[in-house]
N, C-alpha and C positions, 0 to 999 in steps of 0.2 A: 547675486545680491539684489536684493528690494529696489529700486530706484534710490540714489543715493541723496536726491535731494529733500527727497521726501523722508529719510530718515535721520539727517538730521534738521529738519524744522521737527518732527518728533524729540530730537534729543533735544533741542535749546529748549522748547515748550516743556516738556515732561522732566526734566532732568536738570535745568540750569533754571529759568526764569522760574518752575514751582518752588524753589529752593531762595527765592529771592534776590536772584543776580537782576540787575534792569540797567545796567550800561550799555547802553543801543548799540556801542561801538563793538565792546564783546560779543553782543548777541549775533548783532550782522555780520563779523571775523565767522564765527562758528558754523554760522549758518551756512556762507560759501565756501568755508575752507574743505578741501574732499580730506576729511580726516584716514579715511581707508589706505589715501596715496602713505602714510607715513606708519604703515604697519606694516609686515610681512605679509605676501600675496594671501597665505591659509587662511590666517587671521582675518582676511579686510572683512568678513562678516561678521565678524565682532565690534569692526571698528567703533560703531556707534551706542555699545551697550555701555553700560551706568557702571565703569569701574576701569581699572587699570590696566592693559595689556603689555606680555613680557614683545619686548624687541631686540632680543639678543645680548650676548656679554654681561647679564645680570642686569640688565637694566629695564625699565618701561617706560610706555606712553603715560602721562597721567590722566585719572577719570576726566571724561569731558568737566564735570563740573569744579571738580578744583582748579581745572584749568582758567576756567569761568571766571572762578572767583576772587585766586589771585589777580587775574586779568585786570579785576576792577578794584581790589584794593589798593593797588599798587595807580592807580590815576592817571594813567599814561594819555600826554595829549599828545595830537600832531606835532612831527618836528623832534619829538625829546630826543635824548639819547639814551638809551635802556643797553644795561649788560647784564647779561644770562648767565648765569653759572650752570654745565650740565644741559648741551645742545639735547643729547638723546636721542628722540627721532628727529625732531625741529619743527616740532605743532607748535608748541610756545611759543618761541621764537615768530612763529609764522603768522599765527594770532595777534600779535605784539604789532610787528612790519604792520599787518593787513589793520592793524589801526593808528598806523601813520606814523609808527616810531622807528629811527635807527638804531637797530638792533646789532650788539656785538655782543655775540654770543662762544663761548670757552668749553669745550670737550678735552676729556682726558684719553678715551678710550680711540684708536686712531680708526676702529673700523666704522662706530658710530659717525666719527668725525667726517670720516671720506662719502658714507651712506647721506648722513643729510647734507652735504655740498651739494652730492649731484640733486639732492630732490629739490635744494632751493635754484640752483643751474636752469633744470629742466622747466621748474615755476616760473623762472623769469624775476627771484626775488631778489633784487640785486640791492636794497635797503640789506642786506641780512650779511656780516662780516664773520667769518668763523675763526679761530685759532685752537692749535691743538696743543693744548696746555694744562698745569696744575691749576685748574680752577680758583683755588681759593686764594691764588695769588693774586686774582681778577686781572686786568687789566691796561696797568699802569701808563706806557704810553697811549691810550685812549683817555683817559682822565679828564677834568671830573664826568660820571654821569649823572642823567636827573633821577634815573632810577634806578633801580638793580635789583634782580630778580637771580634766586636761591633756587635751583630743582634738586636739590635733595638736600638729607640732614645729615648737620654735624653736631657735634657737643658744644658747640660756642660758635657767637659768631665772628668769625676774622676780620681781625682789625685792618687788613687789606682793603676788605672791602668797604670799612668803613670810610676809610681813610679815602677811596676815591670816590664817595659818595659825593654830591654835589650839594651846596646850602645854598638854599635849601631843596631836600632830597628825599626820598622812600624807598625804602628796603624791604624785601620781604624774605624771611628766611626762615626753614624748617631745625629749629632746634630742642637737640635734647640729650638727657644722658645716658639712654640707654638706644641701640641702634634701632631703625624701620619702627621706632616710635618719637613721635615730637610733639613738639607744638611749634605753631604757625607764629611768626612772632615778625611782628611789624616795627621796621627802626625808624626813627625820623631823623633829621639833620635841621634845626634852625638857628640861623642868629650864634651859630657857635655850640648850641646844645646839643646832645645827641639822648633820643629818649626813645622807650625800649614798653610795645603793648601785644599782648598775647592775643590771640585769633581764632584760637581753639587747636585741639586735638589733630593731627594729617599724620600719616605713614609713609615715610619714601626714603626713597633706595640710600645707601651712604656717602655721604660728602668724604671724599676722600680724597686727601692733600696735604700740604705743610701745616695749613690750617682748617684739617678733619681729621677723621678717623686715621 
């Protein structure tokens, strides 16, 4: 493989900041994270290209730049507490840490589960909590978080995770009615309200739990 640091300040330049991300925080996560460590060896030459790569058990890494981009809708400052629905590989998740938030992040799948421990182990990520659980139950004894962060779609969003949303709070989550199509749909929490803005169009793998598919 190409030198990898050189490939991705290519990715964040060409593929995230042309596209209108500019959260220095995001960009700098991206830039040092070795995204290749959290693919499969075959793949890691992939790892920087402009799209999705599969990582076993039906599941994937998502493109660099949606990663991006929820990165910075979701507003994440130092200190917060962010939960993950849908560890996966644990780029997200790592992205997230790598800008200063504790992350507790939820897998269903036990191989995925056990695959990014050891990568956050071997990283030295010790901001990064895992549990191997129904997702979309979130989780309750952690409660409230400031954010909450959705990796795949369901047909609605769970009132679980509403529910340990923090006020005030942001959610971002992929829904919709038909599977591996959504929209990105941003929740807020203030002052007691809870209000619901669409983000455009995302593809990702199914939210599947008590409250998914």
């Amino acid at each position: 493989m190409v030198d990898p640091v050189r490939l991705r300040e290519r990715m964040v330049r060409d593929q995230i900041q042309a596209r209108g991300v500019t959260d220095e925080r995001v960009l700098a996560a991206m830039r040092e994270l070795p995204r290749h460590v959290f693919v499969e060896e075959a793949l890691a030459y992939k790892a920087y290209s402009d799209g999705p790569l599969p990582i076993g058990e039906g599941q994937t890494i998502s493109q660099p730049y949606i990663v991006a981009l929820m990165s910075e809708l979701l507003q994440v400052e130092p200190g917060m507490k962010v939960l993950e629905i849908g560890t996966g590989s644990g780029y997200q998740a790592a992205v997230l840490a790598h800008m200063g938030a504790e992350v507790y992040t939820v897998e269903r799948i036990k191989k995925l589960f056990h695959a990014a421990r050891k990568r956050f182990m071997d990283m030295r990520m010790f901001s990064v909590k895992l549990k191997l659980d129904d997702g979309t139950m979130g989780w309750p004894d952690e409660a409230p978080f400031d954010r909450i962060i959705v990796t795949a779609g369901g047909p609605e969003v769970p009132g679980p995770l509403v529910d340990q949303l923090a006020d005030p709070g942001r959610m971002l989550i992929p829904v919709g009615g038909s599977k591996r199509s959504q929209t990105l749909v941003l929740v807020e929490k203030k002052d007691g309200q809870v209000t619901r803005e669409d983000k455009g169009g995302v593809a990702f793998v199914d939210l599947v739990g008590s409250h998914g598919w």
